[in-house]
N, C-alpha and C positions, 0 to 999 in steps of 0.2 A: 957291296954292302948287303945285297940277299942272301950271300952265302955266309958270310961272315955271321947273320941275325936264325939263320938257321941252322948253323954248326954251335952258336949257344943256347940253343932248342932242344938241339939233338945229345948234348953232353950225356953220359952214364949220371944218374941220380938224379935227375931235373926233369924224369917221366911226368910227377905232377906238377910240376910247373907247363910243361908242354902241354898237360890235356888243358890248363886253364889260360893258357896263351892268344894273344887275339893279336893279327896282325893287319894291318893297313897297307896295302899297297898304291901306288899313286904313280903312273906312266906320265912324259910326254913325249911328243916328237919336235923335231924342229930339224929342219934343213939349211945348209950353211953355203950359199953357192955367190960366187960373185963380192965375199967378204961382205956381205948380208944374211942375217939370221933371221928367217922366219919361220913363226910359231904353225906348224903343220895341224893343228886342233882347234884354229880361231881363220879359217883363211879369209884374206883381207886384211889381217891387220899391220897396223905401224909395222915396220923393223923393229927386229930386235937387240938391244945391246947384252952385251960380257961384263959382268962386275965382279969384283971380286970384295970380302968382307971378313975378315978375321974370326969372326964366329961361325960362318956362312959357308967359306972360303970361297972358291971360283962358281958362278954359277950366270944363269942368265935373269933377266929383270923383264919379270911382264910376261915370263912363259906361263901359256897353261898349263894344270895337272888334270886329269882326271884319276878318280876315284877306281879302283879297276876289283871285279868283283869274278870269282870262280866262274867262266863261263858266257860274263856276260860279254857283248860287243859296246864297243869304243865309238862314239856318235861318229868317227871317222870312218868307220868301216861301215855302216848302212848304209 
């Protein structure tokens, strides 16, 4: 999806669209071992489950995101 939202950035003619572009990036992790999903940015917590939702499509329920910012560290990595 980041290549795909930066290849319609990068198009011939859409210069000023790109200088006024603002993008939101949002990581998680999460580790799948034992057919158990757990959220690697909350540890301790519940399992996680797999849903899937038509608008949504496949995704997990109850992962964290964090916010991720040019530079900065990930509370995981301190």
């Amino acid at each position: 999806m980041a290549r795909r939202g930066a290849s319609s950035v990068q198009r011939p003619g859409r210069q000023d669209a790109a200088a006024n572009a603002r993008v939101l990036c949002r990581c998680s992790f999460l580790e799948i071992y034992n057919e158990a999903i757990a959220d690697l940015l909350a540890p301790g917590a519940a399992p996680l489950a797999v849903r899937e939702d038509l608008r949504r499509g496949v995704y997990v329920e109850g992962l964290s995101e964090e916010v991720v910012a040019c530079g900065a560290p990930l509370p995981l990595c301190q």
